[in-house]
Backbone as CSV, one residue per row, in Angstrom:
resi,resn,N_x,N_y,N_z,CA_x,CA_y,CA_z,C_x,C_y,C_z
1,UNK,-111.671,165.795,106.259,-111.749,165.098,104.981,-110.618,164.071,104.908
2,UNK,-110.897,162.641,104.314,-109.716,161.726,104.367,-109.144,162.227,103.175
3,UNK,-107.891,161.666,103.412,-106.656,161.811,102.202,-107.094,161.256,100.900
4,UNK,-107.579,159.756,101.020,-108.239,159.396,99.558,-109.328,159.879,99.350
5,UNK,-110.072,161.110,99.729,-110.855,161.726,99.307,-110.766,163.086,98.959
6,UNK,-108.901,163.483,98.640,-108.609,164.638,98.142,-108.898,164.967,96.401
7,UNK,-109.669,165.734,96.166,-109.338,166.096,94.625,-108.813,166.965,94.438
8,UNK,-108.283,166.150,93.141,-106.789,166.322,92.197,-107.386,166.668,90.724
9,UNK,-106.424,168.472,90.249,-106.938,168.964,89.263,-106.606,167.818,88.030
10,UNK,-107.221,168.690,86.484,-106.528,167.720,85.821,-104.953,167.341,85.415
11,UNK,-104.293,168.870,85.909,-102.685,168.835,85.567,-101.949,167.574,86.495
12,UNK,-102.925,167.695,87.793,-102.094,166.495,88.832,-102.317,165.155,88.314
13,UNK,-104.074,164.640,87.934,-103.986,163.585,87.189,-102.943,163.370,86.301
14,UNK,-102.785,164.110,85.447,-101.941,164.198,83.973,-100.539,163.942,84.928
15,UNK,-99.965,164.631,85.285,-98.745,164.438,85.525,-98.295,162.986,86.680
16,UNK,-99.833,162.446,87.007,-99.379,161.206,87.623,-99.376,159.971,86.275
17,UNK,-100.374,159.929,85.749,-100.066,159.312,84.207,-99.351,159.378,83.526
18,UNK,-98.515,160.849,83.613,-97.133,161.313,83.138,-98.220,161.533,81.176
19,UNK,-99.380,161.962,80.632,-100.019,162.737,79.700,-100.382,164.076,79.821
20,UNK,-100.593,164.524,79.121,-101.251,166.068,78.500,-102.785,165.798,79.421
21,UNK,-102.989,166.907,79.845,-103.927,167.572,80.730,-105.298,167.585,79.769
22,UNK,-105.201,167.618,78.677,-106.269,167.397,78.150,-106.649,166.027,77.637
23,UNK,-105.496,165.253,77.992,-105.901,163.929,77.827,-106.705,163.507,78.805
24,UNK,-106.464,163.821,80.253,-107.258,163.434,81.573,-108.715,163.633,80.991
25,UNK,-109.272,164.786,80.597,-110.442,165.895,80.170,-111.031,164.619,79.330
26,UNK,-110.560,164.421,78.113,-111.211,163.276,77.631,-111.361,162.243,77.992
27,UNK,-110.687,161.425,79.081,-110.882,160.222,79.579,-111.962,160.066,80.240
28,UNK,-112.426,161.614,81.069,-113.088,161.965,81.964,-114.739,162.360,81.170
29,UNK,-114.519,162.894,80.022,-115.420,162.820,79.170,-116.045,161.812,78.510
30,UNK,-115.269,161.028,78.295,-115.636,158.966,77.652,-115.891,158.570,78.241
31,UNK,-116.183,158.898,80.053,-116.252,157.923,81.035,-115.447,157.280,81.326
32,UNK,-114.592,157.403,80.774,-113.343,156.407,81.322,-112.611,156.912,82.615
33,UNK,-112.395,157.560,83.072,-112.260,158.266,84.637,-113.495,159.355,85.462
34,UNK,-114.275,158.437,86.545,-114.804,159.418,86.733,-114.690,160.809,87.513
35,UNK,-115.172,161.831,87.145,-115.107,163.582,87.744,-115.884,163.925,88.679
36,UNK,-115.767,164.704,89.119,-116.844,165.748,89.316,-116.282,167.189,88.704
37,UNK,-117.606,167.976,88.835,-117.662,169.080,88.333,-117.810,170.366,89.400
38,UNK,-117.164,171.179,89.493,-117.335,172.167,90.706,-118.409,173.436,90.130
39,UNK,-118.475,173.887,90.857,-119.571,175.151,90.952,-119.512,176.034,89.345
40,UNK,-117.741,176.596,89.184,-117.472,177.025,88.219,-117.011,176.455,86.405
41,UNK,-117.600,174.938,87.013,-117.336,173.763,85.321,-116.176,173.257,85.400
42,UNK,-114.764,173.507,86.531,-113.991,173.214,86.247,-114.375,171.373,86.689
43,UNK,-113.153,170.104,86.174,-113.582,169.205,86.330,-112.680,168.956,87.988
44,UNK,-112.940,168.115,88.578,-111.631,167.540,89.971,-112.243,165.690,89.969
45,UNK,-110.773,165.092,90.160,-110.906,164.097,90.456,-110.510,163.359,91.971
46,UNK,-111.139,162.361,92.010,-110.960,161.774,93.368,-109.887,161.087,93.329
47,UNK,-109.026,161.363,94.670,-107.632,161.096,94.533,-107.606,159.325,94.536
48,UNK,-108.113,159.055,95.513,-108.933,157.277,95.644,-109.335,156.818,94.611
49,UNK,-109.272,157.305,93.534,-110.020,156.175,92.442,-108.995,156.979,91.971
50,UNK,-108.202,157.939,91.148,-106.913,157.436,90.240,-105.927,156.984,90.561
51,UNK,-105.365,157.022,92.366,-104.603,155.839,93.007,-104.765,154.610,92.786
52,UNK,-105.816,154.337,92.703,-106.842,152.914,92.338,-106.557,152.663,90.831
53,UNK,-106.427,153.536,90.034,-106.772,153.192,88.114,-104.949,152.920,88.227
54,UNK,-104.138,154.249,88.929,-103.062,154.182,88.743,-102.418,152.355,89.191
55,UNK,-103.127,151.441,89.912,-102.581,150.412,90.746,-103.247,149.478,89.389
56,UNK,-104.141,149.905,88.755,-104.421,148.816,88.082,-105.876,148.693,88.321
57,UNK,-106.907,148.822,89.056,-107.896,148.119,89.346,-108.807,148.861,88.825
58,UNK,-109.072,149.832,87.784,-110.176,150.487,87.117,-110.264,149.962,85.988
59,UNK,-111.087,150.908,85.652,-111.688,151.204,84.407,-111.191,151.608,83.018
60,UNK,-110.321,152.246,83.497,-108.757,153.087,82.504,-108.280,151.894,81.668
61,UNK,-107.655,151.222,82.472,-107.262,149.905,82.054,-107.642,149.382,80.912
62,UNK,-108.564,149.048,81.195,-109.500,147.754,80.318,-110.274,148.297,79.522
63,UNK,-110.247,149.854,79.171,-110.886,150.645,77.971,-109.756,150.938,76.897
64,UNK,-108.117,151.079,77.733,-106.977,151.860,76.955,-106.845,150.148,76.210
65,UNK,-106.713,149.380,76.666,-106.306,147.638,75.896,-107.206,147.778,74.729
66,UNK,-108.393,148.111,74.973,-109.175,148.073,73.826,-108.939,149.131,72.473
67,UNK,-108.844,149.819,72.858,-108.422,151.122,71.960,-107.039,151.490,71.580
68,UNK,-106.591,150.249,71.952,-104.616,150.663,71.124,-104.982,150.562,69.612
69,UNK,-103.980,151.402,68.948,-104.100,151.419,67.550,-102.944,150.284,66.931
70,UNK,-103.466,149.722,66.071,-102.760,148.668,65.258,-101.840,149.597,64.490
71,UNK,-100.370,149.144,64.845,-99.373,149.973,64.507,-98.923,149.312,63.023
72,UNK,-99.938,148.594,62.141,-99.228,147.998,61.150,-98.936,149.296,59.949
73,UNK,-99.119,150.208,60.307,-98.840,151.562,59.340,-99.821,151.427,58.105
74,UNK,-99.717,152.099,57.106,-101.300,152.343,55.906,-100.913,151.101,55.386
75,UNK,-102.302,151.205,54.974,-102.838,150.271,53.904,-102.063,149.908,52.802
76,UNK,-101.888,148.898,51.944,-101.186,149.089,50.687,-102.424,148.654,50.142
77,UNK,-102.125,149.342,48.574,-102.808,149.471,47.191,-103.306,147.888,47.184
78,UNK,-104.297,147.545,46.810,-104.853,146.689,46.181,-105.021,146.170,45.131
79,UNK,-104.724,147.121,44.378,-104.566,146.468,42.720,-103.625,147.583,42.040
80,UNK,-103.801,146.820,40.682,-103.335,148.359,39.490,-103.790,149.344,39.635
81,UNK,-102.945,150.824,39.582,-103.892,151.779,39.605,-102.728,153.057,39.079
82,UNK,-103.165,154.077,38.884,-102.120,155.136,38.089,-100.805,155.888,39.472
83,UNK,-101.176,154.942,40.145,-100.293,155.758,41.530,-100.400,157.038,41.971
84,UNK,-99.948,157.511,42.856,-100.220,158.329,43.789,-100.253,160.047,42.821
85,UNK,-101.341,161.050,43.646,-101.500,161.734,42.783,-100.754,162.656,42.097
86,UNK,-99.484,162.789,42.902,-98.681,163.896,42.632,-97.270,163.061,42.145
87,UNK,-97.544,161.817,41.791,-96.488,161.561,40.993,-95.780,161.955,39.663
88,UNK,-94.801,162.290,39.508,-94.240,163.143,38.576,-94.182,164.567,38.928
89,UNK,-94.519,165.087,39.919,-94.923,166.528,39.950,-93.234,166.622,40.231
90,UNK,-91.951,166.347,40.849,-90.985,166.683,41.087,-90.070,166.387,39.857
């Protein structure tokens, strides 16, 4: 078997991304990294394609750009209104 065709659980993904192990699980679930699945459900990935996402040239990429969250923090109020509900409670 070649070397870029070793699979790597999800803790090894995760810890090459340097995320939570269940983050791999969902990426892998969105399609955004693909798996396979072994006999017993667990998931394994191909070491060749997250070397590859890790260099830049996937899929990972160009799904995570899309899905950053706008860090402008909440909403503000729009108009008059009696303010927040537990005002006065202290």
């Amino acid at each position: 078997m070649d070397t870029g065709d070793r699979l790597l659980t999800p803790g090894e993904v995760a810890a090459l991304f340097r995320v939570d192990p269940k983050t791999v699980t969902r990426w892998a679930a969105a399609g955004r990294i693909g798996s396979i699945r072994t006999p017993g459900g667990h998931r394994r990935f191909r070491e060749s394609e997250v070397r590859a996402l890790l260099e830049g040239e996937g899929m990972l990429d160009e799904a995570e750009g899309m899905e950053r969250p706008n860090n402008a923090g909440p909403a503000a109020p729009t108009g008059p209104g009696p303010g927040p509900a537990n005002a006065g409670m202290y």
